[in-house]
C-alpha positions in Angstrom: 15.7 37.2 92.8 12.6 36.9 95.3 12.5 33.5 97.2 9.1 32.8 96.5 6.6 34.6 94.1 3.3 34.2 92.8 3.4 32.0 89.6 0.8 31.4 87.5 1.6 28.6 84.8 -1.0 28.1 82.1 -1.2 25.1 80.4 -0.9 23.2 83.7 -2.1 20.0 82.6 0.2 19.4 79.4 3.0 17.6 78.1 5.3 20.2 80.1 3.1 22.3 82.7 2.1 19.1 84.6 6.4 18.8 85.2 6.6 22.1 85.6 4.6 22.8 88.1 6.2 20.1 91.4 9.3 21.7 90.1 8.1 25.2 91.4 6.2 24.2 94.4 9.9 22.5 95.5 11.2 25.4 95.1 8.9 27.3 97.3 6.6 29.3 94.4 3.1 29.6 95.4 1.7 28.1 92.4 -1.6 28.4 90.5 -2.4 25.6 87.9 -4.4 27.1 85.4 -6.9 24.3 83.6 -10.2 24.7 82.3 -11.3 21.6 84.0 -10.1 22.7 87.5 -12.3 20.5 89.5 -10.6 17.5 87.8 -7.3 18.7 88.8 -5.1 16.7 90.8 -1.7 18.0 90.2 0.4 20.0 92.6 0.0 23.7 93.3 -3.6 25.6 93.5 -6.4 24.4 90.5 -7.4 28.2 89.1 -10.3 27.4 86.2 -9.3 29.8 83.6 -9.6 29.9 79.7 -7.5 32.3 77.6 -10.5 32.9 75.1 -12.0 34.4 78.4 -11.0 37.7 79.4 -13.3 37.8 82.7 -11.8 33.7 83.8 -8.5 35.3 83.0 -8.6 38.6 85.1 -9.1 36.1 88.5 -7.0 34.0 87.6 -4.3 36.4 86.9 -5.2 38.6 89.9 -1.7 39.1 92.4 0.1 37.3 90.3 4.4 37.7 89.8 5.3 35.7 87.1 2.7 34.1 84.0 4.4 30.9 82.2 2.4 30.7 78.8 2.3 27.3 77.8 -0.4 27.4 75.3 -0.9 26.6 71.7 -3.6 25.1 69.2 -1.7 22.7 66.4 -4.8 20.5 66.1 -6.9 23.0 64.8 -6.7 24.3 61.1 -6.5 28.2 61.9 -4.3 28.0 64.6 -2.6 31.0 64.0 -5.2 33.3 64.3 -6.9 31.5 67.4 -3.1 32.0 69.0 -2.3 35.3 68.0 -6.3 36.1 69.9 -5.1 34.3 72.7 -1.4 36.0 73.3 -2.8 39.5 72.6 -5.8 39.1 75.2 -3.3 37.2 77.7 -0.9 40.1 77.0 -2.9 42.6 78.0 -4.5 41.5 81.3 -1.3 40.1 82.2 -0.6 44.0 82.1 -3.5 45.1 83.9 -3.3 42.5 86.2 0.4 44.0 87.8 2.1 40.7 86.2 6.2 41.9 86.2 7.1 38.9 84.0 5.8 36.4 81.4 8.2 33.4 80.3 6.8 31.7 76.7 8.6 28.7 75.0 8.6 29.3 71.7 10.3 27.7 68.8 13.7 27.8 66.9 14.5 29.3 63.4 16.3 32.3 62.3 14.1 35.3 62.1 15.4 35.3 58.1 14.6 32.1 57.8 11.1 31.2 55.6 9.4 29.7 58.5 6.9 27.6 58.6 3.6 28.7 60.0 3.5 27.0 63.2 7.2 29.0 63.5 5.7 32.2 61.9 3.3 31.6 64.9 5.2 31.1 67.6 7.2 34.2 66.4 4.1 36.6 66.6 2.9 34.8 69.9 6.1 36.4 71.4 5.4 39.8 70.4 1.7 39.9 71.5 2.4 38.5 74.3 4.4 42.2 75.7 2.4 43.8 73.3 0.9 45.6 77.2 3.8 46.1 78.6 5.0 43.3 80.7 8.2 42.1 79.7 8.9 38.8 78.2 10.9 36.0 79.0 11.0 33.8 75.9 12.9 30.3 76.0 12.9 29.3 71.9 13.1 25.1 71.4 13.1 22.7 68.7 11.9 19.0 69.0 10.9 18.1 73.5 11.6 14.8 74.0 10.0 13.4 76.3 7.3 10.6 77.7 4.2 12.3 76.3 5.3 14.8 74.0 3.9 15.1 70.6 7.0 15.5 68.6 8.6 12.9 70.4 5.3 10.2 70.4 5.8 10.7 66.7 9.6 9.3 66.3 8.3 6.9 68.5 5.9 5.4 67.3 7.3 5.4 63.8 10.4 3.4 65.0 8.4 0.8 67.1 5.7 0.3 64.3 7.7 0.3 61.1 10.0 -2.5 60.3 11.4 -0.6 57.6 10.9 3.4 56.3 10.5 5.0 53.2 10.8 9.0 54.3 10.7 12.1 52.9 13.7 14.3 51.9 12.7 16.6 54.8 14.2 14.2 57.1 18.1 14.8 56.1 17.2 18.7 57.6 18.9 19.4 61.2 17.7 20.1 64.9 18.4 19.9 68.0 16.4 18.1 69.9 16.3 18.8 74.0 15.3 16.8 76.9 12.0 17.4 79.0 14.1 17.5 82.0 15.9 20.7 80.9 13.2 22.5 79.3 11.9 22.5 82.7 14.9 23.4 84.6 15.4 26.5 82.6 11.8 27.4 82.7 12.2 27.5 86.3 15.3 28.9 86.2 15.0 32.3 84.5 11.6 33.3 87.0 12.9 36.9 88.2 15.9 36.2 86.6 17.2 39.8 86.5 19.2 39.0 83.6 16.3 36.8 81.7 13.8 39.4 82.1 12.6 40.9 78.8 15.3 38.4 77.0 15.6 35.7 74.3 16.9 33.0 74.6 17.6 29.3 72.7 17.8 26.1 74.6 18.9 23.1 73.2 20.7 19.8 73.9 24.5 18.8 73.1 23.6 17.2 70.0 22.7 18.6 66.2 21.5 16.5 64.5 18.6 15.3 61.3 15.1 13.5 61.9 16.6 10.8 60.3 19.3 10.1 63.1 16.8 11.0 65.9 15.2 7.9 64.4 18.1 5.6 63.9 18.9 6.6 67.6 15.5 5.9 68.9 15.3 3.0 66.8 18.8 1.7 68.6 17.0 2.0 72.0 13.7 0.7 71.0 14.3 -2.0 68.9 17.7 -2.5 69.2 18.7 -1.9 66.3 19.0 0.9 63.4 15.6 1.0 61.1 16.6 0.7 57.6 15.5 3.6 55.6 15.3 4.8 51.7 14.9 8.2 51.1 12.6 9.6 48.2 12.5 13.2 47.2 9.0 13.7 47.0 6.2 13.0 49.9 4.6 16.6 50.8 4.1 17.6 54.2 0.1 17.0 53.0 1.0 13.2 52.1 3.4 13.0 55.0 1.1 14.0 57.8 -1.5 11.3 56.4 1.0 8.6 56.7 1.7 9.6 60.0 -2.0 9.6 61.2 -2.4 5.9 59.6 1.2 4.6 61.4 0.4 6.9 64.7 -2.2 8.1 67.2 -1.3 11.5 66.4 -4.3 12.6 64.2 -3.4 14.4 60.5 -4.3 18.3 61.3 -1.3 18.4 64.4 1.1 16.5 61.9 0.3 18.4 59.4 1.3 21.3 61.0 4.3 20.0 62.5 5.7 18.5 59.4 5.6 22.0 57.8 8.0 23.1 59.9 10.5 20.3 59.6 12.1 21.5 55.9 13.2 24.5 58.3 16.9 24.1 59.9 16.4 24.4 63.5 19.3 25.0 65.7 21.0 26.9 68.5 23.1 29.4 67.6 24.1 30.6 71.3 24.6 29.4 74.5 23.4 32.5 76.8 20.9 30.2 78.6 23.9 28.6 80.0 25.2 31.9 81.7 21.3 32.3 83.5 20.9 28.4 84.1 24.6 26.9 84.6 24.3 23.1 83.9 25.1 20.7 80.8 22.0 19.8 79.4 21.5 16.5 78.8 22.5 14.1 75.2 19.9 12.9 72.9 20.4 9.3 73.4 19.8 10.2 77.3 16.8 12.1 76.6 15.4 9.1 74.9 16.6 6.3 77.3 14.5 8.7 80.3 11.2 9.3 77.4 10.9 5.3 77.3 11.9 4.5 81.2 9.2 7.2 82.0 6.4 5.3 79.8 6.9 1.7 81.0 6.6 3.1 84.5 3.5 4.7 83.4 2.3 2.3 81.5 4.1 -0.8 82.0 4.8 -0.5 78.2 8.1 -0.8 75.6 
């Protein structure tokens, strides 16, 4: 593995590429933090403006680059999967032409036999389009992120501190396996000219499988200090689900929409190869959550 390498990390301003990036400048990348806003940058690493809808932006901004991290995806909008599967393929191929040995992509969990979801079916497709020029790809496949910011996670969240009490849809008794922000990062990092990563799939996950409904009664334990009382009722579609969740929450109905559809799909890791490339126990769900929470009242002086 080369000591330091050229990395560009799209995304650089999001929920994971603004803790991404320090943790490659530490360890001695020359970074380049691609944001379409790069003269409001004020992150670590080198501001390159760059949009992926822009093949011209993404030539520069790709030019002597080792290593692409794709962090990029549209959930708020209503054709997401076409405006992704755009994206990846143009990204794809000027990672190519651009001499780019290796792109790393976090994708999602769910058996490839499974009837995902589209926002899986997506993130599936975005992997293959992504080497669809022939650099090879490094994909890292997740369920829920939990962590101060992220959307899945700002979801449970907010549900737990808001509602007393919960009536929730059967989807909730479906499994996960939630992992902490801190990891996702770590093995991010860790697999960049990874000989054995390289072209590879991997899953990453925490210690703990688990349903939406405990992640709740867990955060709810933390948060309130106590378990929210719940009653399950077999019928609230993900359409009636994701307008409940824009009335209780900040997050607005089209990107819970299309993360509720892919919560009746089991999501879990069904090997541990990640371990072999990245040694280190990942950390427990209640952890995750005590570190989400201590991160926002230091941000924002907020329970």
């Amino acid at each position: 593995m080369s000591s330091s390498l050229t990395v560009l990390v799209t995304g650089a301003t999001g929920f994971i590429g603004q803790r991404l990036v320090p943790e490659l400048v530490e360890r001695g990348h020359e970074v380049r933090a691609m944001t379409r806003r790069p003269e409001e940058y004020d992150g670590e690493g080198t501001a390159v403006g760059a949009d992926v809808d822009d093949s011209a932006s993404l030539a520069a901004a790709l030019e002597g680059v080792d290593v692409a991290i794709y962090l990029v995806h549209s959930l708020d909008q209503d054709d997401f999967e076409k405006i992704d599967a755009e994206a990846a393929s143009r990204f794809g191929t000027i990672a190519a032409e651009s001499g780019v040995k290796q792109i790393v992509y976090l994708g999602g969990l769910g058996a490839d036999g499974d009837d995902l979801s589209a926002h899986l079916r997506s993130r599936r497709e975005v992997e293959g389009l992504l080497g669809s020029g022939g650099v090879p790809v490094t994909v890292l496949r997740a369920a829920i992120v939990v962590g101060h910011g992220g959307i899945s996670w700002e979801l449970t969240r907010q549900l737990v501190k808001n509602l007393p009490a919960m009536i929730v849809p059967k989807w909730t008794a479906t499994r996960t396996q939630p992992v902490a922000i801190d990891d996702v990062v770590r093995y991010l990092a860790g697999v960049i000219d990874h000989p054995d990563a390289i072209g590879q799939t991997f899953e990453i996950g925490g210690p703990d499988s688990m349903t939406y409904r405990d992640m709740m009664q867990i955060a709810g334990e933390q948060i309130q200090g106590r378990k929210t009382p719940m009653v399950t009722v077999p019928v609230l579609s993900p359409g009636l689900s994701s307008r409940w969740l824009a009335l209780v929450t900040d997050v607005d109905a089209t990107t819970g929409r299309n993360l509720i559809d892919s919560m009746g799909v089991e999501v879990v890791v069904s090997e541990q190869r990640i371990r072999e490339v990245v040694p280190g126990e990942p950390l427990t769900y209640t952890e995750a959550v005590k570190r989400a929470l201590a991160e926002r009242k230091a941000a924002l002086g907020d329970d």
